[in-house]
Structures are given as C-alpha cells and as structure tokens.
C-alpha positions in Angstrom: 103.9 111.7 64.0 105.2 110.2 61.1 102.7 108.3 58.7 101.6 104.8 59.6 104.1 104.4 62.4 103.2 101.1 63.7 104.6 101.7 67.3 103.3 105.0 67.4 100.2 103.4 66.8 100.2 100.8 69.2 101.4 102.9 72.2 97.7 104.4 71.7 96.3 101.4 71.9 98.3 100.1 74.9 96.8 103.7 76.6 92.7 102.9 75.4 93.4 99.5 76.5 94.9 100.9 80.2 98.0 99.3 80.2 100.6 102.0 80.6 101.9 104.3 83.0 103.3 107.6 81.7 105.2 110.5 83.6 108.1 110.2 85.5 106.3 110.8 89.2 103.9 108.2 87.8 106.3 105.9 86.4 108.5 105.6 89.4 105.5 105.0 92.0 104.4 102.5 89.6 108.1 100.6 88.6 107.5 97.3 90.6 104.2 97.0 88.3 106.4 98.3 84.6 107.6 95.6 82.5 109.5 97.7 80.2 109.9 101.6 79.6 109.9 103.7 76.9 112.2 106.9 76.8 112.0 109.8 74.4 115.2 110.7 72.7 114.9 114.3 74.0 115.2 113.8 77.8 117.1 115.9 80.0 120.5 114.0 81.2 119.7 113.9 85.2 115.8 112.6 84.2 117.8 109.6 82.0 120.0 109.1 84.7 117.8 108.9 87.4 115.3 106.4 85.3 118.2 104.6 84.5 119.6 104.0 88.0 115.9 102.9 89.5 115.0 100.5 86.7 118.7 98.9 86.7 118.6 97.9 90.5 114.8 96.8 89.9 116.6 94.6 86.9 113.5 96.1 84.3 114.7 97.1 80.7 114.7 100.5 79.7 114.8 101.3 76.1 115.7 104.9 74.9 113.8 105.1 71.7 114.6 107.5 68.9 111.1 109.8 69.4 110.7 112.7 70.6 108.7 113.6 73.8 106.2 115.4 71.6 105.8 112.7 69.2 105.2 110.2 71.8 102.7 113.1 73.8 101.0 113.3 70.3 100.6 109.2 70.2 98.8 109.4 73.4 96.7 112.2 73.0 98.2 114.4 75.8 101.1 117.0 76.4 105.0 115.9 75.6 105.2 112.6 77.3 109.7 111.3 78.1 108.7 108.6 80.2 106.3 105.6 79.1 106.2 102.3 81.2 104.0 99.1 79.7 102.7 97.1 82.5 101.2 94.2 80.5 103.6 91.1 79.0 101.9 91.4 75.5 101.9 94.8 74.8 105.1 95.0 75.7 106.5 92.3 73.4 104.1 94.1 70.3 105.9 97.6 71.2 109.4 96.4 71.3 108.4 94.8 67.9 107.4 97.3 66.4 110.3 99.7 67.9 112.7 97.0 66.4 110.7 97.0 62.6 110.7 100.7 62.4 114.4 101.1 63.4 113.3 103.6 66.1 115.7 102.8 69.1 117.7 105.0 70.2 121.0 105.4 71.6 121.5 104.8 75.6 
C-alpha cells in the first residue's frame, strides 16, 4: 500500500464502519443496495464484463480504479479483494474524492 494513500485509507474505514460490500458473489446479491463500485485494475476481462453489464442496466456507476486487487485486499485487512461496492451516500462521495485527489482511476 503506498504511504498515506488517503483512499486506501478510507476504504478501511468504510469496512470498520460496515458500509461495503466486497466479492463479486457478494456484490451482485447485494447491487440494488451499492451506490457505487470499486474495481481493481487487475481483473480478469469476463469478471469486468459481467460487473459492467449488471451495474449498467441497474444505471449504478462503476469505477475501474488504478489498484490492484492485492492493494485493495491489503486496505481491508483480508485476501485480494477486485470487487468493492459502497452502500452508504457519504462514503461514497469521500472515496470518489479521494480516488479523484490521488489520480488513482483507472482506465474502463
């Protein structure tokens, strides 16, 4: 993880304070309930596709960041995490911040 990343940072928060969702079995029971997702960089191509297709036609907005799946794994204290889905308004307003400041999105 790289040195005071302030997104990094907040995406623990966002798990200690319960609001996130994160796996993709998880994350698709859960869409209705997912403000915004979070993708790592490092996806495979049918996982993307799938995510991208489900969120589209539920009109939610998916945002390939520029992380890794470990980095993000590390951020929430568990294994490799690709798929992260905020379900509260605040946090995820503070997370796309923060993705935005530290110049961390990705490509789509």
């Amino acid at each position: 993880m790289a040195e005071n990343d302030s997104f990094l940072t907040a995406l623990g928060l966002a798990r200690r304070a319960g609001k996130l969702i994160y796996g993709f079995d998880s994350v698709m029971y859960a869409a209705q309930s997912i403000r915004i997702l979070f993708v790592a960089k490092d996806i495979s191509p049918n996982t993307r596709q799938n995510i991208l297709y489900r969120f589209d036609a539920l009109h939610k907005q998916v945002i390939i960041t520029d992380y890794y799946k470990s980095q993000l794994g590390f951020a929430l204290g568990t294994k490799p995490v690709g798929i992260i889905g905020i379900t509260d308004k605040g946090f995820a307003k503070l997370l796309t911040d923060k993705l935005d400041k530290n110049g961390h999105r990705g490509e789509m």
